[in-house]
Every structure is written in structure tokens, then in C-alpha cells.
C-alpha positions as CSV (number, residue, x, y, z in Angstrom):
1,X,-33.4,85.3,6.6
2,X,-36.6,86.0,8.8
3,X,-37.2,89.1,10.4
4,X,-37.4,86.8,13.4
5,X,-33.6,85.5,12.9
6,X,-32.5,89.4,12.2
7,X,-34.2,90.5,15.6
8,X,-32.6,87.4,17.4
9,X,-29.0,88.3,16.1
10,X,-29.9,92.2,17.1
11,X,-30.5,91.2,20.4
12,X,-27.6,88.7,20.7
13,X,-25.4,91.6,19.3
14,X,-26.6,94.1,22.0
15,X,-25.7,91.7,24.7
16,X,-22.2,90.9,23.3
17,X,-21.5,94.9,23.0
18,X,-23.2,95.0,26.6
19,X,-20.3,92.4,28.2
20,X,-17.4,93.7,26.0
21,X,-18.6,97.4,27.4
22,X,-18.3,95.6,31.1
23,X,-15.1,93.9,30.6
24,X,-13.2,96.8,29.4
25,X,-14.4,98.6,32.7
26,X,-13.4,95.6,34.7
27,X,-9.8,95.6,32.7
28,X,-9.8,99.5,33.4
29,X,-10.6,99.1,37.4
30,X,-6.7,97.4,37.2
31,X,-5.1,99.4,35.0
32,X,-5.1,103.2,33.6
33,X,-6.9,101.8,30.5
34,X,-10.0,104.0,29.1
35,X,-13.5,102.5,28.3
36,X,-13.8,101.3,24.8
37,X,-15.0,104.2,22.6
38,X,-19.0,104.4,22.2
39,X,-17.7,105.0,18.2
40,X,-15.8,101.3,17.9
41,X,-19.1,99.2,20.5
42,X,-21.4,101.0,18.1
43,X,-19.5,99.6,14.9
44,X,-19.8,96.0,16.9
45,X,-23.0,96.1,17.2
46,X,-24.3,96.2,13.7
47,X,-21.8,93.8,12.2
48,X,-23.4,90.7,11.8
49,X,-20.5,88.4,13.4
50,X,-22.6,85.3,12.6
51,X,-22.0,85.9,8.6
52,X,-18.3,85.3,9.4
53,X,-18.4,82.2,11.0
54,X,-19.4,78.4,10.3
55,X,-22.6,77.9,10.0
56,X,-22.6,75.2,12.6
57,X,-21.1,77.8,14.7
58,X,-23.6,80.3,14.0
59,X,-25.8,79.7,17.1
60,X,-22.7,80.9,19.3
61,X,-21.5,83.4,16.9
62,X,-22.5,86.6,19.6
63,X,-20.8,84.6,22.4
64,X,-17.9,86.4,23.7
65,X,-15.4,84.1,23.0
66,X,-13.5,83.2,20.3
67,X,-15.0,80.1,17.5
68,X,-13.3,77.6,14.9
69,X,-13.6,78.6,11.4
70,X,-11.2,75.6,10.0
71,X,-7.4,75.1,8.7
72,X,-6.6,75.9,12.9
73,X,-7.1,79.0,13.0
74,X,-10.0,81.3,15.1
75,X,-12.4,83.9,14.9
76,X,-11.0,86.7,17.9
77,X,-13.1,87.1,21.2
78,X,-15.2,90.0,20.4
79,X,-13.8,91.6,23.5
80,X,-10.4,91.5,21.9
81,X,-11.9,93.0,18.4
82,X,-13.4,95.6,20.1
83,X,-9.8,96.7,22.4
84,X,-7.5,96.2,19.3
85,X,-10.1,98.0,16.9
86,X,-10.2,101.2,19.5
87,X,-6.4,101.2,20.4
88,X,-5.5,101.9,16.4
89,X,-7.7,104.8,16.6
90,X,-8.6,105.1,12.8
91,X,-10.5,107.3,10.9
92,X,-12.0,107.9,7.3
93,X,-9.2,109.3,6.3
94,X,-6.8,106.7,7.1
95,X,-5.8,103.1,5.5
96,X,-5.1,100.0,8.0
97,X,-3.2,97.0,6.9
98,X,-4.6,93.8,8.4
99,X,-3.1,90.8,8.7
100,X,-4.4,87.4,9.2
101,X,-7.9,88.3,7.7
102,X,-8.8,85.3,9.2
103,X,-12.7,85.1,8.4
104,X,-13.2,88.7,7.7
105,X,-14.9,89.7,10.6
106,X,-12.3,92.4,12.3
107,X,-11.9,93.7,8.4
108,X,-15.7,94.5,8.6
109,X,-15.4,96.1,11.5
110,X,-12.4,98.5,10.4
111,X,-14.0,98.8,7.2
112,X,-16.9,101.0,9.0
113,X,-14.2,103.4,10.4
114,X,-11.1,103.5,8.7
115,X,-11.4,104.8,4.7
116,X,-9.5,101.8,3.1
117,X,-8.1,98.0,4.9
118,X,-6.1,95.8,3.0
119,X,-5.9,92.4,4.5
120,X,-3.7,89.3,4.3
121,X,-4.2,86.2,4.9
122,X,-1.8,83.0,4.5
123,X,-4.3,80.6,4.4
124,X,-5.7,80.5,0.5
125,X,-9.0,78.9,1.2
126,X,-10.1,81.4,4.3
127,X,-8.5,84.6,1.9
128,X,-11.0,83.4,-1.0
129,X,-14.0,82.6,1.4
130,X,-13.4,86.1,3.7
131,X,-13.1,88.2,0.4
132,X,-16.0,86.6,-0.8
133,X,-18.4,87.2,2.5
134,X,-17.0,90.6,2.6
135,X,-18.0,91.4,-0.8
136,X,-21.5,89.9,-0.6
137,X,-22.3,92.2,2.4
138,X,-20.8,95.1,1.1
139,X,-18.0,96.3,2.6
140,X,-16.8,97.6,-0.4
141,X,-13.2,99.5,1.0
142,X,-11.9,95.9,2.1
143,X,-9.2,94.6,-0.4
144,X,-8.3,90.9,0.9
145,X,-5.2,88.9,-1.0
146,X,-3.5,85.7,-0.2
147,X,0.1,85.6,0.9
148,X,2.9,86.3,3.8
149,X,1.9,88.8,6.0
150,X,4.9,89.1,7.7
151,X,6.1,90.9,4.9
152,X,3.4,93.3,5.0
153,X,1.8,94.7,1.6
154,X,4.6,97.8,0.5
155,X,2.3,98.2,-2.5
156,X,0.0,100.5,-0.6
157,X,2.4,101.2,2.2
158,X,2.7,103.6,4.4
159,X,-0.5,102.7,6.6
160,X,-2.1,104.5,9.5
161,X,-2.5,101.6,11.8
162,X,-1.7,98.0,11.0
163,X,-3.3,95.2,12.8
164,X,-1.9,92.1,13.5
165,X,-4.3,89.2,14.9
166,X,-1.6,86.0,15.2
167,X,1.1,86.5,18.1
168,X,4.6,86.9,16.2
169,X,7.9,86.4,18.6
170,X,9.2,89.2,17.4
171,X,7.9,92.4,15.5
172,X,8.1,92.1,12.2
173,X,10.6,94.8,10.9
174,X,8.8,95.3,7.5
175,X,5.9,95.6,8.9
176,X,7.2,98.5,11.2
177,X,9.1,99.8,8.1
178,X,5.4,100.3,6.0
179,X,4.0,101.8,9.2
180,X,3.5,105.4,8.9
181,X,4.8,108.3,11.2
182,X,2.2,109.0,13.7
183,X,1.0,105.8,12.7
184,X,0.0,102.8,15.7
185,X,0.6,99.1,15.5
186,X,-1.2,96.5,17.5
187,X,0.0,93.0,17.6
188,X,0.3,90.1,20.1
189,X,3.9,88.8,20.4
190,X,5.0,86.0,22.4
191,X,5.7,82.4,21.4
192,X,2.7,79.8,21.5
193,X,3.4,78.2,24.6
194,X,4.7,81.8,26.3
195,X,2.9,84.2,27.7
196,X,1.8,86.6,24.8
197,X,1.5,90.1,25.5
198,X,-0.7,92.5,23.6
199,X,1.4,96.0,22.5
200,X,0.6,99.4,21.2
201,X,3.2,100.1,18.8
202,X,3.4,104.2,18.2
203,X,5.7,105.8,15.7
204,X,6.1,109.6,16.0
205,X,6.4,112.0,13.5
206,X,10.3,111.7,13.7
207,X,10.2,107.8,13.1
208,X,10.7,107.0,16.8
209,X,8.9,104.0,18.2
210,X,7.2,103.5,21.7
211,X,6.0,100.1,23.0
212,X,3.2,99.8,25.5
213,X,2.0,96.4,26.9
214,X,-1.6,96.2,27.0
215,X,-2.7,93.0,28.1
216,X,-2.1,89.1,28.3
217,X,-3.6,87.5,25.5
218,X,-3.8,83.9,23.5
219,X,-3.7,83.7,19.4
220,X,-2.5,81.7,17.0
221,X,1.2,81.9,15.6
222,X,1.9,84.3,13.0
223,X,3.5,82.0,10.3
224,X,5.6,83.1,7.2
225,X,8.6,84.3,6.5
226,X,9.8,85.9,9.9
């Protein structure tokens, strides 16, 4: 790639992180929400988004909504990355289960702050072709495998935060089960013709859970075994 194209996806990048940095002040005008940390728009604005989409999509790749990447299923907003990415609040000490790797993209952004993600993703095809872009741009700490994600991965279980990015219609209970005390959850539930509503699942250091909506949002169904 030219150093032309790499300025011209800088410059697209710094104007996505400029409108996500807008709409979470917007969203916060309405409701007692904080600004997206500087930590997690920083993060977004050195992944290179357009490496995780179709190429024919590539041109749109900074545009602040979400983009096709085949077998039905999406690449998030960026907004939405950026909201779900700050509300698990990870760290280089912690490990994040992902699920619905999708094409990679909100892996690579966890992978900059958290200190190991595992992702799953049911589709085979986008779990090869995410582990492979991954690889290539060397976010080493990202282990990707194919399979169920409602049934979480209890191999490397307990995790800090898990991260769920398809709208289940109910929590899954193994995922809360491999969820760690003091741990967060974020995932969208609702049906796909409901309203979904975007939580922040806590667990406190006695196992006890608290539920806070976040905001309406739109993804595709979680699909497995629950």
C-alpha cells in the first residue's frame, strides 16, 4: 500500500474517532453516561478497520456505520465498538472472551488493551479468514476458534469481561457461569424483530450480578445452542 492510501485511511480514521467522540457526548447529554475513554478512541484510531472488511467495502470502511462481510452477518458501527470496548473496562492484565469474532475487527481492538482475547465464531469460513487477518497484522494475544459461542470457551474460563456482539434473548447462563468475580459482561439481548437493549452485566466479588441497560441497539441473532 502507498503512503498516499496509509495517509488517506489516517485521516479517515481521525474523523471516525472524531464522530464516535461526538455521539457519545450527544448519547451522554440524555443520559448519566461518561465520554468514551481517550484510552479506548485512541486504540480506534490506529486500527486499520479497512483490513477487516471486503475489499469492495473498503472505500466505506471509516464510515460510522456498520458494513456486510458475507454468510449475513456485519462488521459493528464503530460507535458501538468504541461503547462496548470502554464499558468492559480491560486491562493488560485481564483476558476477554469474545464471541462472534465476526471479521476480527473488535478482537483487534481488545487485543491493544486487554493482555489475552479468545474469540468464537460460529461461522467456519469468517473464524478461518478473521484468524488469518489477525495473524497477518500482528495481533499476536488473539486466539480465534470456530464453534458455539453460547457455550462460551471453559477451557480458559474464568474471564475478566466477555463480549458478546449478536443480540441473544436471553443471557446465556454459561457464559455468566465462566465470567469472573468482579468481572463485566456486555451483550445485546432482545429478539430480532424486538427492541434489543444493550446491558452491562457486573458480577461482584461475592458472585452477585447487576444488570444495567445501556442503550437501544440492532445486531444480528446470536445462534447456537441456547
Amino acid at each position: 500500500m502507498s503512503n498516499e492510501e496509509e495517509e488517506r485511511y489516517a485521516r479517515a480514521r481521525h474523523k471516525m474517532v472524531e464522530e464516535i467522540r461526538e455521539m457519545a457526548l450527544e448519547a451522554g447529554a440524555y443520559e448519566p453516561a461518561p465520554p468514551i475513554s481517550a484510552r479506548v478512541l485512541a486504540v480506534m484510531s490506529r486500527v486499520p478497520r479497512h483490513r477487516f472488511v471486503p475489499e469492495a467495502e473498503s472505500y466505506s470502511a471509516y464510515f460510522n456505520h456498520p458494513l456486510p462481510i458475507g454468510h449475513g452477518q456485519t462488521i459493528s458501527q464503530p460507535y458501538i465498538v468504541a461503547l462496548m470496548t470502554d464499558l468492559l473496562q480491560v486491562n493488560k492484565q485481564h483476558s476477554v472472551l469474545e464471541i462472534g469474532t465476526g471479521s476480527g475487527y473488535q478482537a483487534a481492538v481488545l487485543s491493544e488493551l486487554a493482555g489475552k482475547v479468545y474469540s468464537i465464531e460460529i461461522v467456519e469460513p469468517l473464524a478461518a479468514a478473521a484468524a488469518k487477518v489477525l495473524r497477518e497484522s500482528g495481533y499476536a494475544n488473539v486466539e480465534v476458534k470456530a464453534g458455539d459461542g453460547s457455550l462460551g470457551w471453559p477451557e480458559h474460563a474464568p474471564y475478566d469481561g466477555i463480549i458478546v456482539t449478536a443480540a441473544a434473548e436471553e443471557i446465556p447462563q454459561l457464559l455468566l457461569d465462566q465470567l469472573k468475580p468482579g468481572g463485566r459482561m456486555v451483550i445485546p439481548v432482545g429478539g430480532y424483530y424486538d427492541v434489543q437493549q444493550l446491558l452491562l452485566i457486573s458480577k461482584d466479588r461475592e458472585g452477585n450480578l447487576q444488570r444495567r441497560n445501556i442503550e437501544p441497539v440492532r445486531f444480528v441473532p446470536l445462534t447456537g445452542g441456547t
